[in-house]
C-alpha positions in Angstrom: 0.5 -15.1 3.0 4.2 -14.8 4.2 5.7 -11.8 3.4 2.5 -9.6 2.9 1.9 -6.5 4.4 -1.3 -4.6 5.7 -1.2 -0.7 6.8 -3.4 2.0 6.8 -2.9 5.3 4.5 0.3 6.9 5.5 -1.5 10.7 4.6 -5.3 10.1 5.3 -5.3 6.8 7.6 -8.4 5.7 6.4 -7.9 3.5 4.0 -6.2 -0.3 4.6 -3.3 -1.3 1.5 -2.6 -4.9 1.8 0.8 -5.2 -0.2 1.6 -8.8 -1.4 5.7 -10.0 -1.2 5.8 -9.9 -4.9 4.8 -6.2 -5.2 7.1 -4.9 -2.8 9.8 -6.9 -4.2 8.7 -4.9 -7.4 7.9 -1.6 -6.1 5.1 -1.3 -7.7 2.4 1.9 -6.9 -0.5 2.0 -4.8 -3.2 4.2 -4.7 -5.1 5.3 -1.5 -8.9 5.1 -2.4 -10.1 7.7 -0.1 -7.6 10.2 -1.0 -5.5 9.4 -4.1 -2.2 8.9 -2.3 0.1 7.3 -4.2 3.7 5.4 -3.2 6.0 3.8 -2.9 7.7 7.1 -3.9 
């Protein structure tokens, strides 16, 4: 949708986060699955 984003893992780079515009809007947390990462911080 317009206004998502995709990126990998900013510490491990494995992982994909799809972020929709809503959450970002919110700053809500995401977790890395492969290595527990967690932002926005």
């Amino acid at each position: 949708m317009e206004g998502d984003v995709s990126f990998m893992c900013p510490k491990c780079g494995k992982a994909k986060i799809v972020r929709t515009k809503h959450e970002r809007k919110l700053a809500t947390q995401y977790t890395c699955p492969e290595c527990g990462f967690t932002g926005p911080n």
